[in-house]
C-alpha positions as CSV (number, residue, x, y, z in Angstrom):
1,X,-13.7,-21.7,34.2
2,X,-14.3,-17.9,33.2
3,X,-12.1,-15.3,34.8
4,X,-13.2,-13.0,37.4
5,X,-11.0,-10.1,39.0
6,X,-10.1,-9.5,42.2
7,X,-9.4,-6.1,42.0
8,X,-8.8,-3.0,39.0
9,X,-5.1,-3.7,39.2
10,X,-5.6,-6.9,37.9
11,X,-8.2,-5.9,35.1
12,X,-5.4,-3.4,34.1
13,X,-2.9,-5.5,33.6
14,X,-4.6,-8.1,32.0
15,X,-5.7,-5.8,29.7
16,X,-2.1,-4.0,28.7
17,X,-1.4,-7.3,28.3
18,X,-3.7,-8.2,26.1
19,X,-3.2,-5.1,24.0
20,X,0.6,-6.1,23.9
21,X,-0.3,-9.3,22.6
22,X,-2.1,-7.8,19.7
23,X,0.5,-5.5,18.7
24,X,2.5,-8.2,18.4
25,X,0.2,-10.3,16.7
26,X,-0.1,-7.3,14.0
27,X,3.1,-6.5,13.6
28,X,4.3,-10.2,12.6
29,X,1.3,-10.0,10.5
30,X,2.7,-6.7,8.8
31,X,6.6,-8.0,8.6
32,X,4.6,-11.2,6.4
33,X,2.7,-8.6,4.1
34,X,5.8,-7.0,3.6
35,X,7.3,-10.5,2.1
36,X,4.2,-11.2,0.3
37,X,4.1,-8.2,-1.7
38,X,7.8,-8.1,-2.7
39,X,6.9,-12.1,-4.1
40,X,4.0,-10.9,-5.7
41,X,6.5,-9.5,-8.1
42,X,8.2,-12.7,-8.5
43,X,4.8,-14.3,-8.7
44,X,2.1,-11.8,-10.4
45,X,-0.1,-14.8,-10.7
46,X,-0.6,-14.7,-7.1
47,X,-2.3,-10.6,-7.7
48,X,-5.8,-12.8,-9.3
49,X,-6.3,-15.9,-6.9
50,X,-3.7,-18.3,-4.2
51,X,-4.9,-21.4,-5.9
52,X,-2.0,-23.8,-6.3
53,X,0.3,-21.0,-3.9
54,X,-1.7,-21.7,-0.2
55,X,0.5,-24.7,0.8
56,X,3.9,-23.1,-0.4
57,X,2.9,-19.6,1.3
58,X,2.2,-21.0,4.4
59,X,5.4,-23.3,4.9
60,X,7.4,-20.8,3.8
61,X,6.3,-18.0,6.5
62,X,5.6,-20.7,9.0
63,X,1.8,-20.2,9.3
64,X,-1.3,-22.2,9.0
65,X,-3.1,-22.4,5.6
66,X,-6.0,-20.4,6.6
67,X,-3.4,-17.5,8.1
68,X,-1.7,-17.7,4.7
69,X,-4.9,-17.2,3.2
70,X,-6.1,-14.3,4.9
71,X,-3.0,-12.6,4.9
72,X,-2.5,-13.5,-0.1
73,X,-6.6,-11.8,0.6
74,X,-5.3,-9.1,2.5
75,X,-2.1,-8.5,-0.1
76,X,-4.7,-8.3,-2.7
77,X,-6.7,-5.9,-1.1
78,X,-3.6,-3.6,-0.5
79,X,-2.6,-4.0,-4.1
80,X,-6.3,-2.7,-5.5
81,X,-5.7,-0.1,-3.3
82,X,-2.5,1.2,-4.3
83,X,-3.8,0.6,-7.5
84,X,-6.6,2.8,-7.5
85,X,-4.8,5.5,-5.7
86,X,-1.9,5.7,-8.0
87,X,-2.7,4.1,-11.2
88,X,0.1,1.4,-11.2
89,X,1.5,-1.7,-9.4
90,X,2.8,-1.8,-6.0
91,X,6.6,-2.1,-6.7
92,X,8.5,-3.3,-3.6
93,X,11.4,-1.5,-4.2
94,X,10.7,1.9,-5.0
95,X,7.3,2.1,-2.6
96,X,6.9,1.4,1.0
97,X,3.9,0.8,3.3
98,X,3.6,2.2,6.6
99,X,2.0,1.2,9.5
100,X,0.9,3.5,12.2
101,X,2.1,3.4,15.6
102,X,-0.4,0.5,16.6
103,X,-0.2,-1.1,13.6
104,X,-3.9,-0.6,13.1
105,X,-4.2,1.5,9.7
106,X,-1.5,1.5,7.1
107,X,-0.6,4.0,4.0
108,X,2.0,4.2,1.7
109,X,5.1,6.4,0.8
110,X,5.7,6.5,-3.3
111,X,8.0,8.8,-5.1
112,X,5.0,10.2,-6.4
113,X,3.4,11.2,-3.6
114,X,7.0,12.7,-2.3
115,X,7.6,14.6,-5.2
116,X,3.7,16.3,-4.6
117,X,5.2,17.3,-1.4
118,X,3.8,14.4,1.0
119,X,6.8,13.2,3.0
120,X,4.7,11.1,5.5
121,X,2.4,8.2,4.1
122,X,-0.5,8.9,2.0
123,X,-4.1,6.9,2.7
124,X,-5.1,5.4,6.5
125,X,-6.6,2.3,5.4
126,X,-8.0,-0.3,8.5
127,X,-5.3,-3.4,8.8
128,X,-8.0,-5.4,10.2
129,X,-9.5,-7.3,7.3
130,X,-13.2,-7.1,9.1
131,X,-12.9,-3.8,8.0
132,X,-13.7,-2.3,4.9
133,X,-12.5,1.0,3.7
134,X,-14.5,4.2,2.8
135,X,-13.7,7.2,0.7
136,X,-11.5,8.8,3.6
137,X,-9.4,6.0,3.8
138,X,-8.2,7.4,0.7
139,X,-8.0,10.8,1.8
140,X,-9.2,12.7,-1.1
141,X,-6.3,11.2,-3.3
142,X,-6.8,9.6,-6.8
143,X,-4.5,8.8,-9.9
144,X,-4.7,12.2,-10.9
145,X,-3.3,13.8,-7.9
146,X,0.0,12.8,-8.7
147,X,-0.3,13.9,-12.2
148,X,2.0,17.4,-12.9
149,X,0.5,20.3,-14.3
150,X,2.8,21.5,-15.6
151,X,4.3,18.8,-18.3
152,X,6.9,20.9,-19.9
153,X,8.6,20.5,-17.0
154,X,8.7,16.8,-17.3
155,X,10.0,16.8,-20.9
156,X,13.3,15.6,-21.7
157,X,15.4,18.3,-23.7
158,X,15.1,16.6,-26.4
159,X,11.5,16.7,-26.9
160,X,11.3,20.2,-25.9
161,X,13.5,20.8,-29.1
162,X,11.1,18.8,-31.2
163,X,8.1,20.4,-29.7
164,X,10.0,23.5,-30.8
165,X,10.7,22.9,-33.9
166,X,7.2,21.4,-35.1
167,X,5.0,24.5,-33.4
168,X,8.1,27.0,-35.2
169,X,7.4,25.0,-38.6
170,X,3.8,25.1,-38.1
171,X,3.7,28.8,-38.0
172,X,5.4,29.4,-40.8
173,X,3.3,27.3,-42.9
174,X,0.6,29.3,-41.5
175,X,2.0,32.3,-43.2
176,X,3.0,31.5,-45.9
């Protein structure tokens, strides 16, 4: 039997309830991401395909098989993100992922992306697998805008000596 309100009141509730139900929903789904990418360093098999993993992923985070599978899809979609964006791995323990407020896009906070001067997540990528990412999901970032421009600062002191030295013995080979 379908359901059929009696009055707006009724729609509106149903409806926040609904939409709490989802959030809910999401945010388990998020707190499981979470898991799965901090295994994925214990496991980097699991970055290329879930054969062989399905069964154990699932009974260990209490889901169904086909859940478990959406959600090792999703991980791998979040890694070839980060990946693309900032050249490297996802490391679990010196990167985060943020969710909004709704837990409907997500973005991550590196140390990269802090020392460029970005204290709040960088990227709004869609959560909802249905949903494919564009170019602004990215937000105009790339690999290289986390690169320094100015390396010298990011030499050690010794190779600032060395780097010294060679271009001071280089010129005086020039003159002489």
């Amino acid at each position: 039997m379908a359901w059929t309100p009696k009055n707006w009141e009724e729609v509106c509730k149903r409806n926040a309830g609904r939409r709490k139900l989802h959030v809910r929903k999401r945010k388990n789904r998020a707190d499981r991401i979470v898991r799965l990418l901090s295994a994925l360093e214990a496991a980097p098999e699991l970055r290329d395909s879930a054969y062989g993993w399905l069964s154990v992923a699932s009974q260990a985070m209490e889901v169904s098989k086909s859940t478990a599978s959406r959600d090792l899809a999703l991980v791998r979609r979040v890694c070839g993100q980060f990946e693309r964006m900032f050249g490297r791995n996802f490391e679990a323990t010196r990167d985060r992922i943020v969710w909004t407020w709704n837990w409907d896009h997500y973005g991550f906070i590196t140390p990269e992306s802090r020392k460029a001067g970005y204290p709040k997540p960088v990227g709004n990528f869609p959560f909802d697998t249905r949903r494919q990412e564009t170019e602004e999901s990215y937000c105009g970032f790339n690999q290289l805008s986390w690169q320094n421009s100015n390396f010298i600062s990011q030499m050690s002191t010794r190779d600032l000596i060395r780097a010294l030295d060679w271009s001071v013995m280089r010129m005086t080979r020039l003159r002489y």
